[in-house]
N, C-alpha and C positions, 0 to 999 in steps of 0.2 A: 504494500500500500504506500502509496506517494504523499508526500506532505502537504499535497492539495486536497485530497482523499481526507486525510486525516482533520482536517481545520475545518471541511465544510458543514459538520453538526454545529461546532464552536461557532461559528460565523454565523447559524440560523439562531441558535440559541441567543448571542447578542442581539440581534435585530428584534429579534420576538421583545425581548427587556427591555430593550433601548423606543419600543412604539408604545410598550405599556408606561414607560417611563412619566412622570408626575412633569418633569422640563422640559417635554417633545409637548410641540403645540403644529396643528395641523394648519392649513391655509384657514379655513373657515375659523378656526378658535384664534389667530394672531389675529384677525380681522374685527371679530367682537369684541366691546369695549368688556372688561374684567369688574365685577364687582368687591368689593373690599374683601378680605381675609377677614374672618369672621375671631382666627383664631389668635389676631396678632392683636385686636385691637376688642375691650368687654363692651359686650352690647349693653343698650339702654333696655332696661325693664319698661315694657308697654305700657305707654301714662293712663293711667285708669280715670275716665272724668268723671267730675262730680258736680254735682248742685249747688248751688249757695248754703242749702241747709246740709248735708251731706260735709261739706268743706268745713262749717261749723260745727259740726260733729265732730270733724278727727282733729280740729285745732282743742276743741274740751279735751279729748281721749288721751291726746300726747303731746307733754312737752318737747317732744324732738321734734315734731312737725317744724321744719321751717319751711316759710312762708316766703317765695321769691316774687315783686313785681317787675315782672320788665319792662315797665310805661317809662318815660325818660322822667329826668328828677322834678322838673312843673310840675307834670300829672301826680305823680307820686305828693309831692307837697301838698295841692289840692286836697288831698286824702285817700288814705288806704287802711287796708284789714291792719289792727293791730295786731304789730310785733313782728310784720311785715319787712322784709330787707330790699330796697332797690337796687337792680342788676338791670343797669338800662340795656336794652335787645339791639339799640341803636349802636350801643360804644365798640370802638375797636375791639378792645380787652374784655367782650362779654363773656365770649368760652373761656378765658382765662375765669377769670371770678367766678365762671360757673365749676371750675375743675374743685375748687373748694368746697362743694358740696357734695361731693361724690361720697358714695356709703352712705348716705343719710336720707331719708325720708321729707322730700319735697312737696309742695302745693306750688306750681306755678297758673300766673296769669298775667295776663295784659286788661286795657280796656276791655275789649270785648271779644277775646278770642282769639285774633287774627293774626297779632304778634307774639304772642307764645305760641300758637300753630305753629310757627314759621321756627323759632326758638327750639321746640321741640326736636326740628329736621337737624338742628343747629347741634344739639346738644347729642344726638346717635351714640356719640363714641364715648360717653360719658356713663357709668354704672354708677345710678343710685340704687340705695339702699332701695326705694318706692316710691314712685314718683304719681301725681297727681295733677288733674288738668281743671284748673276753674271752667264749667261751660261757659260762655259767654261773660268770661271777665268778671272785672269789677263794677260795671254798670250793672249785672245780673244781680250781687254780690246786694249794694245802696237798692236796685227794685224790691230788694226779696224785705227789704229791712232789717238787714244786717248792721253792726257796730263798725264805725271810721272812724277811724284818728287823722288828726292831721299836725 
């Protein structure tokens, strides 16, 4: 047997490895954009919404509850849920300040929903503890007759 003979198992055998291989990407897969690694970066717990009365229930229930508005610092002045922290949605440094929360059990909101929506998309890569979503902000929050501080 000739040493062409001999190598040509070895040689299929690679090929076979080298297509199931995890770093071979075919024409169609280099083409498709990649979604994140799921495994390099902890996912966000699905923000579970909640009612103005609901929201005021788990601020009774737990002192860990913290309370993030991202309205910018006016609105926030105006008034907000006591004991409430402003983390404008607006500022550069928002994910930064949001990474400070991580492990812990959140209430976010805005006005009315639209920019914690948006916050939400924001914050993905971020694992809290339990995260919570005002429905329709804090104008829902003042309709229901809920307590503001200002």
């Amino acid at each position: 047997m000739n040493a062409q003979a001999k190598l040509l198992p070895w040689i299929g055998l690679v090929l076979v490895l080298v297509s199931r291989s995890p770093w071979t990407v075919s024409g169609a897969e280099a083409a498709a954009p990649k979604a994140e690694a799921s495994v390099t970066s902890p996912k966000m717990n699905a923000p579970t919404p909640v009612t103005p009365a609901e929201a005021e229930a788990l601020l009774a229930a737990s002192r860990a509850l913290v309370v993030i508005d991202v309205r910018t610092q006016e609105e926030f002045a105006e008034g907000h849920i006591p004991g409430a922290q402003n983390v404008n949605f607006q500022s550069p440094t928002f994910l930064e300040k949001m990474k400070a929360f991580a492990g812990k059990t959140v209430l976010i909101h805005c006005a009315s929903g639209g920019r914690s929506g948006r916050a939400l998309e924001v914050l993905r890569g971020v694992a809290f503890e339990k995260l919570y979503h005002l429905n329709e902000g804090f104008q829902a929050w003042q309709a229901a007759g809920k307590p503001v501080t200002r």
